[in-house]
C-alpha positions as CSV (number, residue, x, y, z in Angstrom):
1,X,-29.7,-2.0,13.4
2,X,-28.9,-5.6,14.2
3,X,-26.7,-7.5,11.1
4,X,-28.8,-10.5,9.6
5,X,-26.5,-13.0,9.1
6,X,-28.5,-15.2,6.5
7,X,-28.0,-12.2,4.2
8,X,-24.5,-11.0,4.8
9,X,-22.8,-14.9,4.2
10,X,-23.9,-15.1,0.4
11,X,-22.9,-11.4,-0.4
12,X,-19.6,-12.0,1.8
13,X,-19.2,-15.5,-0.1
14,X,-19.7,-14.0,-3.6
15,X,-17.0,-11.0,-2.4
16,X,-14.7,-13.1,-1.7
17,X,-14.5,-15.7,-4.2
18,X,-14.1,-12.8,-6.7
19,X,-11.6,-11.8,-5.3
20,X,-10.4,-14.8,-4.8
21,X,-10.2,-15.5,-8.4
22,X,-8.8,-12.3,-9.3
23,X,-5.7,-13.6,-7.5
24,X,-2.4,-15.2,-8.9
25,X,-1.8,-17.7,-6.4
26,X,0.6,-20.2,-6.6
27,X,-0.7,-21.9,-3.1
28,X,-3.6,-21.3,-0.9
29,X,-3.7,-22.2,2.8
30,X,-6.4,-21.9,5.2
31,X,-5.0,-22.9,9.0
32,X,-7.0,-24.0,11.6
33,X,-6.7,-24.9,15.2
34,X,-8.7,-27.6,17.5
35,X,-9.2,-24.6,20.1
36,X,-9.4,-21.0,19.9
37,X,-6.1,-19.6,19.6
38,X,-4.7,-16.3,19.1
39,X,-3.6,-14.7,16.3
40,X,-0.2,-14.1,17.2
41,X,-0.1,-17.0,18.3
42,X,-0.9,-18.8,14.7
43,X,1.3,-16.5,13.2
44,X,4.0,-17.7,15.1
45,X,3.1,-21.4,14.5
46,X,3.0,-21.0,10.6
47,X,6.4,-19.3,10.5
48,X,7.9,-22.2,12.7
49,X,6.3,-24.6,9.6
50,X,7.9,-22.6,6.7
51,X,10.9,-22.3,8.2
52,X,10.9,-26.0,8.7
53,X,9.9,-26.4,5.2
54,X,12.4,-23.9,3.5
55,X,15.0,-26.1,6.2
56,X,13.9,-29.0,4.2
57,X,14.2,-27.3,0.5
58,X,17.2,-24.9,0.6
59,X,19.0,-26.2,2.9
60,X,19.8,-24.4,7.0
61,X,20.9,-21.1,5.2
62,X,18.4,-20.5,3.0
63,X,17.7,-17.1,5.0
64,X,21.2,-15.8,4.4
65,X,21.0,-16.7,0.6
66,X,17.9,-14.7,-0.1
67,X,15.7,-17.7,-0.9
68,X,12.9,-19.3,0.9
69,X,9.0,-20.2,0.6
C-alpha cells in the first residue's frame, strides 16, 4: 500500500513536537549541508566543531579534565 505523504507530515509533526517538548534541553541543533552528505560524514564534522568550541571554553585539555560541551 503506497504511503500518502500529505497525511503522514502532520501526524509526524504533531509526534515529534511532543516529544520534543517533553525534553529538557539546554540547546537544540539542527545541521545542514549545501549537498547531500553522509552521515558519517556530518558526524565527523560536528565533533571537529565541539571540539573547537570546548578548545575555546576549557582550554586544549579539557578532554583529560573530564569537562567539555
Amino acid at each position: 500500500m503506497p504511503v500518502d505523504r500529505a497525511t503522514i507530515a502532520p501526524t509526524l509533526r504533531s509526534a515529534w513536537g511532543e516529544w520534543i517538548s517533553q525534553q529538557q534541553w539546554d540547546l537544540f541543533v539542527t545541521l545542514t549541508s549545501e549537498k547531500q552528505t553522509h552521515p558519517e560524514a556530518m558526524l565527523k564534522r560536528f565533533r571537529y566543531c565541539m571540539n573547537i568550541a570546548s578548545d575555546h571554553c576549557y582550554g586544549k585539555n579539557w578532554l583529560r579534565r573530564d569537562k567539555g560541551l
